[in-house]
C-alpha positions in Angstrom: 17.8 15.7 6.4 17.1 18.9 5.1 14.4 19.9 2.6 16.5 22.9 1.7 18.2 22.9 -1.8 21.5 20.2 -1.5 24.7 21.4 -1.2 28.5 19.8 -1.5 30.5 20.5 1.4 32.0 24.0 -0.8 28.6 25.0 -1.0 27.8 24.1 -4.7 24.7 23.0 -5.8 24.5 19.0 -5.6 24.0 17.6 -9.2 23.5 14.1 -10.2 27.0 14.0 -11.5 28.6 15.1 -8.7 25.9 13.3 -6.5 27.5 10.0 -8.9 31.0 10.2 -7.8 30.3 11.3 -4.3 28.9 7.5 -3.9 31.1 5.5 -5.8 33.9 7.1 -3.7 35.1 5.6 -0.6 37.3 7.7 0.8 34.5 10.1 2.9 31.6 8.1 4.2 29.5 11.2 4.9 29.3 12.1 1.3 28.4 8.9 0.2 25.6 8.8 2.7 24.2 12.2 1.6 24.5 11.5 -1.7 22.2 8.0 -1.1 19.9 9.8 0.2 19.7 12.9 -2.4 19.6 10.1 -5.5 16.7 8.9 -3.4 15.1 12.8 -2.9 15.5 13.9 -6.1 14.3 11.0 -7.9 17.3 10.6 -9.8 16.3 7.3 -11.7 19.4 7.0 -14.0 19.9 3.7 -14.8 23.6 4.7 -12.8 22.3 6.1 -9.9 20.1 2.5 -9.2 23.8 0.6 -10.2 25.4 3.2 -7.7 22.4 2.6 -4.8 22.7 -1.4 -5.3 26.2 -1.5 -4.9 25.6 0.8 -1.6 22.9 -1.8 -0.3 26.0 -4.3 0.1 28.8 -1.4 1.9 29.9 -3.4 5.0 32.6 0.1 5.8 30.0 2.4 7.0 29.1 1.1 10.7 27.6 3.6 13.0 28.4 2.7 17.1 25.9 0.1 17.5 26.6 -2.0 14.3 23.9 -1.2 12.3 24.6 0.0 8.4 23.9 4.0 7.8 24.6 3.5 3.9 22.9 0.8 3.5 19.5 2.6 5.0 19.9 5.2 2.4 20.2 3.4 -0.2 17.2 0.8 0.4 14.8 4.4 0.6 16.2 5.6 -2.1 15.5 2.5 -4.2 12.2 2.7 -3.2 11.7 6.2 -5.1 13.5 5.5 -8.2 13.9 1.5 -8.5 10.7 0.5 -10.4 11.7 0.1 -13.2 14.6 -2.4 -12.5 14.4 -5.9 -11.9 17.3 -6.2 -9.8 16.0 -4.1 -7.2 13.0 -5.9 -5.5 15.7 -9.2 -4.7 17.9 -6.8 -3.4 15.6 -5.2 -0.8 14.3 -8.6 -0.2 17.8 -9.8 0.6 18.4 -6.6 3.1 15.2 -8.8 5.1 18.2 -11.0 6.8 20.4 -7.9 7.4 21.3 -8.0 10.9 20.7 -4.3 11.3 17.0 -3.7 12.5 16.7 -0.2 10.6 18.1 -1.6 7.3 15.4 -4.6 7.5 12.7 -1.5 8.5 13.7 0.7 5.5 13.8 -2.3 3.4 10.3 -3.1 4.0 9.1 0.4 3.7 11.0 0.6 0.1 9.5 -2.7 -0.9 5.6 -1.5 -0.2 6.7 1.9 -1.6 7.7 -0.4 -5.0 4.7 -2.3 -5.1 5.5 -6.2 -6.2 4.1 -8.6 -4.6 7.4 -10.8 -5.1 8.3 -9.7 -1.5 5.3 -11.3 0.7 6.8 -14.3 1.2 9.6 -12.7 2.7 7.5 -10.4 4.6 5.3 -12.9 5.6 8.9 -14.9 7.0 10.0 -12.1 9.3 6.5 -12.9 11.4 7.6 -16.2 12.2 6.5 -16.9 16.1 3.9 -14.4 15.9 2.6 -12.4 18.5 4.7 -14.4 21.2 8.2 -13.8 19.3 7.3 -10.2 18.9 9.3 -8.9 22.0 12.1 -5.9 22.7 15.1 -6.3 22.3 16.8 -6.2 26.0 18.7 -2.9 26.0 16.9 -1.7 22.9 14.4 0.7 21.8 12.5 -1.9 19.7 11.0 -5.0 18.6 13.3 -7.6 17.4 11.4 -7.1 14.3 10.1 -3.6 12.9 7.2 -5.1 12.8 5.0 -1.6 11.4 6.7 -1.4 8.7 6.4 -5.1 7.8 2.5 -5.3 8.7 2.0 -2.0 6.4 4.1 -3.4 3.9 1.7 -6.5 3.6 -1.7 -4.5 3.9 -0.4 -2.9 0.5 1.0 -6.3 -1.4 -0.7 -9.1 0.2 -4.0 -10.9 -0.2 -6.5 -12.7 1.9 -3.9 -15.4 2.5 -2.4 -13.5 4.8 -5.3 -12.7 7.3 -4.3 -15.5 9.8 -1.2 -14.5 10.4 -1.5 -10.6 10.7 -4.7 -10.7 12.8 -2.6 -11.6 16.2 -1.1 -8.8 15.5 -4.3 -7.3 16.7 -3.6 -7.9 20.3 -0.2 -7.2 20.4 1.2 -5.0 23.9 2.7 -2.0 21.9 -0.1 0.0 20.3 1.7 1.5 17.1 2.0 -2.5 16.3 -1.8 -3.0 16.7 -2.4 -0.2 14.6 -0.4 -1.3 11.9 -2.0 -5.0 12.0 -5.9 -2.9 11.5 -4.6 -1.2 8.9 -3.0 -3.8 6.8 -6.0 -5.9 7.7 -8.5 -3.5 6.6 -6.6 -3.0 3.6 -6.8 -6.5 2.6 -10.7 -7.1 3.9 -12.1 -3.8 3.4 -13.8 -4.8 6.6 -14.7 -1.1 8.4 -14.1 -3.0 11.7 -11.0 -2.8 11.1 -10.6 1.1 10.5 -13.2 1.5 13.3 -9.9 0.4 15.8 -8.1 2.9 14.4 -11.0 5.8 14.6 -10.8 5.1 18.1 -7.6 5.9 19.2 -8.1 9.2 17.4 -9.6 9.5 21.1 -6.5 8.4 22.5 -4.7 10.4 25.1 -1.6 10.1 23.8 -1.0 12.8 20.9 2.0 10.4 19.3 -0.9 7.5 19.0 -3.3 10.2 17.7 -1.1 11.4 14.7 -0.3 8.1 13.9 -3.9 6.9 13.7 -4.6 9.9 11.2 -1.5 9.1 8.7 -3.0 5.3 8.7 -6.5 6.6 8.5 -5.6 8.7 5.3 -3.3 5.9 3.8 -6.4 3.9 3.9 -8.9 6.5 2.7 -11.6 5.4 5.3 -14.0 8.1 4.0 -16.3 7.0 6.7 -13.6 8.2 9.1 -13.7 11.6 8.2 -15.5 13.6 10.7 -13.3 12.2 13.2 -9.9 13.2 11.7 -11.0 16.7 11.1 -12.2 16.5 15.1 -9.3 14.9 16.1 -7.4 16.8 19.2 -4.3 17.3 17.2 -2.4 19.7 14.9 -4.8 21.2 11.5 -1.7 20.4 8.9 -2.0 16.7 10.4 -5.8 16.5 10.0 -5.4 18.0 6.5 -2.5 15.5 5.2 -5.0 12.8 6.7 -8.0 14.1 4.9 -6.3 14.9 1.8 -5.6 10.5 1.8 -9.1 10.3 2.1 -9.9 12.7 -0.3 -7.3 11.0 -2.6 -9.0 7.7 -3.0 -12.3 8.9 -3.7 -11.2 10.8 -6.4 -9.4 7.7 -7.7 -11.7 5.6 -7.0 -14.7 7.9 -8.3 -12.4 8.0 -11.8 -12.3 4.8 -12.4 -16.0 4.5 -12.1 -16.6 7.4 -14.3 -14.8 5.9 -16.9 -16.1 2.3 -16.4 -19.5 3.9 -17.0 -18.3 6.3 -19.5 -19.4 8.8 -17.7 -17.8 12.6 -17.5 -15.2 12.9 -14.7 -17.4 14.5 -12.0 -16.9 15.2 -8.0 -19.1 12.9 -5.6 -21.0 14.3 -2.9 -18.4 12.3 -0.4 -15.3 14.1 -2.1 -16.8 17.5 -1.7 -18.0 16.6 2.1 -14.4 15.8 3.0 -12.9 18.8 0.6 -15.1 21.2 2.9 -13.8 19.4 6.1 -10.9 20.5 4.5 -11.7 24.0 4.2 -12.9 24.3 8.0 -9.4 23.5 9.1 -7.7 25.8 6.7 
């Protein structure tokens, strides 16, 4: 999609009105799925447009050629931008877990990290049933029976220590984006650095797909003490800088809250103005 202002089809400006009726109609699937995903962009949290996005999350009418649910992807992002503050929405995305359409299960479990409730580990935590040895392609697919990133990330952000068992064998998994994922999520939950150390390294990688990805899971994790390698990293400046900025991000936050737990003035550590003129060289 476009980050360009949203249009109708006459060339209007898209409002939330119009953006209302376009979904709840039924006779032209491509408006309702541009409108799922505008509610969603434009964080239009109307207690209507959540009603409207629900009742998307069930549409069986929208099937693209392999028999997977385009709607239905919409709408579980969207809810993950603007349902927070509706109890309904977390069972929902939970229930999209058993949808036979891999990318509505993937965008379900991104949408339920996005909301932040830990109601949806156990759920989670069910889509890694078999493990490592279950975790195999689809024959004639591009992917996992399982979108198993998205699921690993998901639990690094809501999970606890419980968990550790059964995401470590994700450590040794054959595809590399899934290993990543399982350091992440488990340094998340540990805080052990041996864990973001994994991902440091394939900032070495020779792959420039594995190297991007390791600096967007670098910065979601803040690993300040990766810092000097992201902005070395052999890959594109506005990457290193998005990655830095995540690091930057959680020292701030975390230098906040220690401010204000020692009543102290809000004040910029040495680390956050190391990494903000690691951010300057790249600029």
């Amino acid at each position: 999609m476009s980050d360009a202002a949203p249009h109708n089809p006459d060339g209007k400006p898209l409002t939330v009105d119009q953006a209302l009726i376009n979904i709840n109609q039924v006779a032209d699937k491509g408006l309702r799925y541009y409108a799922a995903w505008w509610l969603g962009k434009m964080r239009s949290n109307q207690p209507e447009a959540v009603d409207a996005l629900l009742l998307a999350l069930e549409d069986a009418t929208d099937r693209s050629p392999d028999g997977g649910y385009p709607l239905r992807r919409n709408a579980a992002r969207a809810l993950g931008k603007i349902g927070q503050n509706d109890t309904r929405v977390v069972p929902a995305l939970v229930t999209c877990l058993g949808c036979d359409d891999y990318y509505v299960r993937e965008t379900a479990a991104q949408a339920l990290e996005s909301l932040n409730d830990s109601a949806a580990v156990p759920a989670l935590v069910a889509l890694l049933d078999g493990s490592v040895e279950a975790a195999v392609q689809v024959p004639g697919k591009p992917h996992l029976v399982q979108p198993y990133n998205a699921i690993l990330e998901a639990l690094g952000t809501l999970a606890d220590g419980e968990v550790v068992p059964i995401i470590e064998p994700f450590l040794g998994h054959e595809v590399p984006q899934v290993r990543n994922a399982a350091a992440r999520a488990m340094y998340q939950i540990t805080e052990e650095a041996q864990y973001a150390e994994r991902l440091v390294t394939v900032l070495s990688h020779d792959q420039l797909q594995l190297r991007r990805a390791a600096l967007m899971d670098l910065g979601a994790i803040g690993y300040l003490a990766g810092a000097d390698a992201i902005a070395n990293t052999l890959a594109e400046n506005s990457m290193k800088l998005i990655a830095l900025k995540g690091v930057l991000e959680h020292q701030l936050t975390d230098q906040a809250g220690q401010n204000q737990a020692e009543q102290q003035p809000v004040s910029l550590s040495a680390d956050s103005r190391r990494v903000m003129t690691l951010m300057d060289g790249l600029l």
